[in-house]
FILUM-339332 format. One line per 2 residues: number of its first residue (from 1); for each residue z, y, x of C-alpha. Coordinates in nm, 2 decimals, padded with zeros to 4 digits, always signed. Example, Ala and Ser with C-alpha at 12.3 -4.5 7.8 and 13.67 -1.06 7.14 Angstrom:
FILUM-339332
1> +00.78 -00.45 +01.23  +00.71 -00.11 +01.37
***
This chain:
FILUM-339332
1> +12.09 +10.54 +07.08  +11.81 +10.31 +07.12
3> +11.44 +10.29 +06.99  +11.08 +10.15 +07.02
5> +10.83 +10.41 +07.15  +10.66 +10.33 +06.96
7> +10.74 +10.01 +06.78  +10.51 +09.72 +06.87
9> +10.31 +09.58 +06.55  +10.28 +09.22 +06.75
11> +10.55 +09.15 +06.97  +10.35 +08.87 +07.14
13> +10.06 +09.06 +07.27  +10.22 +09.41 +07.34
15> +10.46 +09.56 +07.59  +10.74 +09.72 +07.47
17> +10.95 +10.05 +07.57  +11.30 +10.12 +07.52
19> +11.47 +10.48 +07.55  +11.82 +10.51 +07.56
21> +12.00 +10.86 +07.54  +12.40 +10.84 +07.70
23> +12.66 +11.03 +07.77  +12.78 +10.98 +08.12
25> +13.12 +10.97 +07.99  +13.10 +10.80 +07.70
27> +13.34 +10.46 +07.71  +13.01 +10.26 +07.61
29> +12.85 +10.30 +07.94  +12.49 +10.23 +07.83
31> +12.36 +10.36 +08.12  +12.59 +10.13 +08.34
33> +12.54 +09.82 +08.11  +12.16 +09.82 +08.18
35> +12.16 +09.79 +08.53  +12.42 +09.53 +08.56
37> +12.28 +09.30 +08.31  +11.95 +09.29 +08.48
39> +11.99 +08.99 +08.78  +11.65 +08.99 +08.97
41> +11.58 +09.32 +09.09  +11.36 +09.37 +09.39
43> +11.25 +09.75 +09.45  +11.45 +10.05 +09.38
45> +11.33 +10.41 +09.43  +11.55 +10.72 +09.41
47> +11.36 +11.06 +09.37  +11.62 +11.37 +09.45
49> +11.68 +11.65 +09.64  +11.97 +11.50 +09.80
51> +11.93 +11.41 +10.20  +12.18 +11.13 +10.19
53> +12.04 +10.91 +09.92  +11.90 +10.66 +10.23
55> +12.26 +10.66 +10.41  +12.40 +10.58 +10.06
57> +12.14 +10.26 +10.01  +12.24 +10.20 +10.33
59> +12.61 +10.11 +10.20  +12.55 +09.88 +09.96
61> +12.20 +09.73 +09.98  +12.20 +09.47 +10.30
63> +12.05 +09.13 +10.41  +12.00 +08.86 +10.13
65> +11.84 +08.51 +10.25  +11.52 +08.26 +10.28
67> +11.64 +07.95 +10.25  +11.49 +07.57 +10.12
69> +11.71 +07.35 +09.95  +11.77 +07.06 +09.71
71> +11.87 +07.15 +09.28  +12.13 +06.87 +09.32
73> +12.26 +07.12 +09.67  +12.39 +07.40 +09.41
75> +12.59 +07.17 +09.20  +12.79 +07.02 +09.48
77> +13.15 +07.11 +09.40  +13.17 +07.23 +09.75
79> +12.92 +07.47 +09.70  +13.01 +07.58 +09.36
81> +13.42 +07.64 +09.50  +13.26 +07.79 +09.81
83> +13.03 +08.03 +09.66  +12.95 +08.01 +09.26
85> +13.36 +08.08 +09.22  +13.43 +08.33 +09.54
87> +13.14 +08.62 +09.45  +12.83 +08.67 +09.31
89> +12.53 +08.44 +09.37  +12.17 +08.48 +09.23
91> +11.85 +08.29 +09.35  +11.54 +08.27 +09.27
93> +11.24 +08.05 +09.37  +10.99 +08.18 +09.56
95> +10.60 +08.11 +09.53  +10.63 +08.00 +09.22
97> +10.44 +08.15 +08.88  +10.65 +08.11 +08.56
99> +10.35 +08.09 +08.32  +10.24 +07.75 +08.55
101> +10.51 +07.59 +08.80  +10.84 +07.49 +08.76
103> +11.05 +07.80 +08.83  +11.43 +07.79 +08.92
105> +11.73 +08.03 +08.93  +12.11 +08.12 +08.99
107> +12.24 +08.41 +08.77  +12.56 +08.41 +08.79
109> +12.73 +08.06 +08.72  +12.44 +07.92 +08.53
111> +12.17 +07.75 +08.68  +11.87 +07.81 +08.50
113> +11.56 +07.60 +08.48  +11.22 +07.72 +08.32
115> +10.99 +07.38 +08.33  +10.67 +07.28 +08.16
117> +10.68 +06.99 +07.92  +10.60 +06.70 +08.17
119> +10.86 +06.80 +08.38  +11.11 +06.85 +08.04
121> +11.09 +06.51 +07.89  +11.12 +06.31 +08.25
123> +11.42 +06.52 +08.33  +11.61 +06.40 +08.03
125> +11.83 +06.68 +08.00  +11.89 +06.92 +07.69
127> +11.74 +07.24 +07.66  +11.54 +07.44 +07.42
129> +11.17 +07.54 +07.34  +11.10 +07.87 +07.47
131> +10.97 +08.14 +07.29  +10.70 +08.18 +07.54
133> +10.40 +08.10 +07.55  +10.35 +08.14 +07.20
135> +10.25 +07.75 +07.15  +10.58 +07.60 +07.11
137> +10.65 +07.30 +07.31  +10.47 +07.37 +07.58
139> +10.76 +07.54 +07.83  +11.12 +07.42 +07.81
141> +11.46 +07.59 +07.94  +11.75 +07.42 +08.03
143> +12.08 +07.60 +08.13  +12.31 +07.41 +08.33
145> +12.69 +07.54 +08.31  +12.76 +07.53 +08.71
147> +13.16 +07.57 +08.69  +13.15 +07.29 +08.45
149> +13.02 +07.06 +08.78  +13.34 +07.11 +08.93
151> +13.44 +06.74 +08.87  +13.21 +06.48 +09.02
153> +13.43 +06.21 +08.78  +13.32 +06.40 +08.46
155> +13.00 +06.24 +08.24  +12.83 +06.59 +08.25
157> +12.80 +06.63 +08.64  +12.71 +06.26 +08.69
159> +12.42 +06.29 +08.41  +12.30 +06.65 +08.59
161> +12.33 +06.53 +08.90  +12.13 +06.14 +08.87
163> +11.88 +06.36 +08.69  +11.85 +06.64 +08.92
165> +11.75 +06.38 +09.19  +11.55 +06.11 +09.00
167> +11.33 +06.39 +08.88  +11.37 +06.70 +09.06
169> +11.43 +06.59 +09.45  +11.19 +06.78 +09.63
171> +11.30 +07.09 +09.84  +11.27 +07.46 +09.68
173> +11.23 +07.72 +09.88  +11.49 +08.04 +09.71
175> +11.55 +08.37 +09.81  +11.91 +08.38 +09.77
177> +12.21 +08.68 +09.77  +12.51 +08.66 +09.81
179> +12.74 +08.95 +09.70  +13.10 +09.10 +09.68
181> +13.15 +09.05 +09.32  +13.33 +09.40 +09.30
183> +13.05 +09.65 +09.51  +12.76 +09.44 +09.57
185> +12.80 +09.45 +09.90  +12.63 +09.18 +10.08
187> +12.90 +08.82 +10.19  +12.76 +08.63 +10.46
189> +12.63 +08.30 +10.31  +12.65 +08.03 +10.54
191> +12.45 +07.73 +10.49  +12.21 +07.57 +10.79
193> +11.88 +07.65 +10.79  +11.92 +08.00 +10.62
195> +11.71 +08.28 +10.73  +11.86 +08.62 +10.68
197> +11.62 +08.90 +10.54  +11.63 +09.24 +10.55
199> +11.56 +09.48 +10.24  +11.25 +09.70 +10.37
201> +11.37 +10.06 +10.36  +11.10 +10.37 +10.34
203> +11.16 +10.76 +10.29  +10.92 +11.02 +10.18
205> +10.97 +11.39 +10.20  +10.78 +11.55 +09.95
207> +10.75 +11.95 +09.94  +10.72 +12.15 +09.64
209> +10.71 +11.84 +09.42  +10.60 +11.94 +09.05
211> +10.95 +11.83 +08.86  +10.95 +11.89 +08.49
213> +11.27 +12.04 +08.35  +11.42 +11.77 +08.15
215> +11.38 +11.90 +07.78  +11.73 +12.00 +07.58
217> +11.63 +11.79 +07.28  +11.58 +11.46 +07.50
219> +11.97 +11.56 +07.61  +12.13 +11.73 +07.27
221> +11.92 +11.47 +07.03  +11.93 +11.13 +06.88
223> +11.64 +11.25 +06.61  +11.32 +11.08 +06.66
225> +11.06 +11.34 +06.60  +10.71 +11.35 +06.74
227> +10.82 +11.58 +06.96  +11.07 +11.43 +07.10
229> +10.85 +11.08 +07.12  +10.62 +11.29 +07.29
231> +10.86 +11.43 +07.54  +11.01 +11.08 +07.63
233> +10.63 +10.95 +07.73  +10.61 +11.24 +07.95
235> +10.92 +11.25 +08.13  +10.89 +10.84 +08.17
237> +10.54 +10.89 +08.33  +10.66 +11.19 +08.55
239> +10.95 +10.87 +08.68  +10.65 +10.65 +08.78
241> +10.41 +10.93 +08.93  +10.72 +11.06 +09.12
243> +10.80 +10.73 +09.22  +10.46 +10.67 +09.41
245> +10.42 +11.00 +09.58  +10.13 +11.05 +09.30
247> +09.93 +11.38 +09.44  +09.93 +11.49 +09.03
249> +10.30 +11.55 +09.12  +10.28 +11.62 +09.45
251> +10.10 +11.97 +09.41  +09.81 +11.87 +09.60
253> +09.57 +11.73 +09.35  +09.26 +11.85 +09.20
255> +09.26 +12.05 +08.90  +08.89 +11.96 +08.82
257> +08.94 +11.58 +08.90  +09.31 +11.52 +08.77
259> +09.40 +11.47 +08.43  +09.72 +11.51 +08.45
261> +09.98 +11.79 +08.43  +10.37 +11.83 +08.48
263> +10.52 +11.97 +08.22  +10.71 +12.29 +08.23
265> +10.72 +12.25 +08.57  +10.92 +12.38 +08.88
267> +10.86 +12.35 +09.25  +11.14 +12.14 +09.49
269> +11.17 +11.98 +09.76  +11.23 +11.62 +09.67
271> +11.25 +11.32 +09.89  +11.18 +10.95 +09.77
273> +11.38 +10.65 +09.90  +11.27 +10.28 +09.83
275> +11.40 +10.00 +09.87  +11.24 +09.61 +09.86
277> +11.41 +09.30 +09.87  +11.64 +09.09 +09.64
279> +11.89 +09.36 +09.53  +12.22 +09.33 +09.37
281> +12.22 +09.50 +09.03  +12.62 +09.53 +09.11
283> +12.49 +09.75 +09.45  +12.21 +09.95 +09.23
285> +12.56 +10.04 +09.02  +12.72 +10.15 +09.32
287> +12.44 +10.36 +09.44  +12.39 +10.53 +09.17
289> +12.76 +10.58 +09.02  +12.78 +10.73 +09.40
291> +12.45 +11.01 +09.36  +12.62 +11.07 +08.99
293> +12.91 +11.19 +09.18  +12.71 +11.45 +09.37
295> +12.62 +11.62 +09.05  +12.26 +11.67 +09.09
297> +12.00 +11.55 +08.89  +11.81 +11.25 +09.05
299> +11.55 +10.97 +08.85  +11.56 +10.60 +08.93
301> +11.32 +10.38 +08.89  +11.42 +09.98 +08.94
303> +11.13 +09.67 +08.92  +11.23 +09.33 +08.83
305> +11.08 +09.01 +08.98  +10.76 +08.93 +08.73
307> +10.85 +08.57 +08.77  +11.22 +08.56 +08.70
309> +11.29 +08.31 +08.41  +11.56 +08.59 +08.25
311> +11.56 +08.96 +08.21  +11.86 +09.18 +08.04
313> +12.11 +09.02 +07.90  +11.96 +08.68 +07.99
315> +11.67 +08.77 +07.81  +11.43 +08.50 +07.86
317> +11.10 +08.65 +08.05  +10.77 +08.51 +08.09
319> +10.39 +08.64 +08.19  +10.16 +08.76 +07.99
321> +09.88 +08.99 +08.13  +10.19 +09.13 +08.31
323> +10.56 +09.02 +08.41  +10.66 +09.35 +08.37
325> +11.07 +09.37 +08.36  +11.17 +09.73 +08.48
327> +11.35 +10.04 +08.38  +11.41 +10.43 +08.50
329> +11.67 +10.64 +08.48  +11.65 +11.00 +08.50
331> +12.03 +11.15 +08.55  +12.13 +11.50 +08.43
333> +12.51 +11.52 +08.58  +12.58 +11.88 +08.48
335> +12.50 +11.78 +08.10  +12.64 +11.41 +08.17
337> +12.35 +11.32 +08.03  +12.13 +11.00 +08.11
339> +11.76 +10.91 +08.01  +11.73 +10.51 +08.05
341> +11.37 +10.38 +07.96  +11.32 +09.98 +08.01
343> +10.95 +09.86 +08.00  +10.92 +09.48 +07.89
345> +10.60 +09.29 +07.91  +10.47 +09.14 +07.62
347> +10.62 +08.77 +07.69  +11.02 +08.93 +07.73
349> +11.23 +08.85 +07.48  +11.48 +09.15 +07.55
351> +11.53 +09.39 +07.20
***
């Protein structure tokens, strides 16, 4: 079940939060869908007891790559046979702002380009308006079907391709991972010039953390009272505190100079794993279908790239005071329950 908290009155100029309530063994996999239809992900942070959540990353989150290279390089049919077909690809480019450059991007087996309107009516290929900024005309997106490039004899490779380099020849530097299709295990990706990158991997131990008990009716409810509403907020912001190693959930802030309180709290030990880089929403699955094995409860919290030109479910995303594309996950394995809240910025056309 699904639902605003609380419903944006203008969709153009407010962010927007999403709470979803699953059963962990429910055949609709809610909880599953939402992370693997969200591409550019680059931070994850687990908060749990467990000791073993960094040796777990540690299977499935690897090396992704820095490299520069030409549009016209990722519809080669070599390329596309080699790579596009064999696993998973996703790049993004790097140093580039997608409310003012040109931004470019793999998910999947499209190759997705977010360009202002110069750059739109010299490339003279088809695309659409996009929704943001709010001015239409102004920003353009044009998908380009990458297994339909297979064929250098066919119309539509020859028209991608003359444009590509008339218009957009100049090297663009992408981080770029490659991935089992199956795991998300990192596939070496082989192409001259490529400089492998390591995810950044950091632990905290954090005693006597303040951890709320998760309330019954977020777990045995689908009726959206103020209570509930009210529970939801405070159980998301508890995620985000936890997340940071806040000292309001730490046990160790002031009383007289903090605000805030955990509610109905208890005292554990916790530790708090993160990890940066460009990671495989396929791995994140992994991970976290491993930690729901365990059967303890653990919260998630997962940050998409502010500048990626899609979001869930190919969502286009844009900026707009904020980029924001993330969600977390709080995971209740002895009521297979899950908690999923997904924060959109204002410009994110997600619902």
């Amino acid at each position: 079940m699904s639902s605003h908290i609380p419903l944006p009155k203008e969709k153009h100029n407010k962010s927007k939060l999403f709470v979803t309530r699953s059963h962990l063994l429910s055949k609709k996999h809610e909880h599953s869908k939402l992370i693997q239809t969200h591409p550019f992900n680059h931070q994850i942070t687990i908060i749990s007891q467990s000791t073993t959540v960094r040796e777990t990353l540690a299977k499935y989150i690897g090396p992704y790559y820095n490299v520069t290279l030409k549009l016209s390089d990722f519809i080669d049919p070599a390329f596309i046979s080699n790579y596009i077909k064999r696993n998973t690809l996703i790049a993004l480019s790097s140093n580039r702002y997608i409310d003012a450059d040109d931004v470019f991007a793999i998910d999947g087996q499209k190759l997705i380009l977010s360009v202002g309107k110069d750059t739109y009516e010299t490339l003279g290929l088809v695309g659409k308006s996009a929704q943001f900024p709010v001015e239409r005309g102004s920003r353009f997106v044009v998908e380009i079907d990458l297994l339909a490039c297979m064929d250098p004899a066919k119309k539509y490779y020859q028209r991608v391709h003359n444009r590509l380099n008339a218009v957009l020849n100049e090297p663009v530097e992408f981080l770029v991972g490659y991935f089992d299709k199956n795991t998300g295990t990192p596939v070496t990706f082989d192409i001259p010039g490529a400089t492998i990158v390591t995810p950044q991997v950091d632990t905290r131990s954090v005693p006597n953390m303040l951890v709320p008990n998760v309330p019954e009716c977020l777990i045995s409810t689908n009726e959206q009272t103020d209570t509930w509403t009210e529970h939801a907020h405070e159980l998301f912001e508890w995620i985000g505190l936890a997340a940071s190693c806040s000292q309001a959930v730490a046990g160790t802030s002031d009383e007289q100079t903090s605000a805030y309180t955990v509610p109905e709290p208890t005292s554990k030990d916790m530790h708090v794993v993160t990890a940066r880089g460009l990671l495989s929403a396929t791995a994140i699955h992994s991970v976290i279908n491993e930690l729901v094995a365990a059967h303890t409860e653990f919260y998630v919290c997962v940050w998409g790239f502010d500048d990626a030109p899609v979001s869930w479910n190919s969502s286009e995303h844009n900026f707009y005071v904020s980029g924001e594309n993330m969600y977390a996950q709080a995971y209740v394995p002895h009521k297979n329950c899950c908690l999923s809240f997904q924060a959109c910025g204002p410009w994110d056309a997600f619902s």
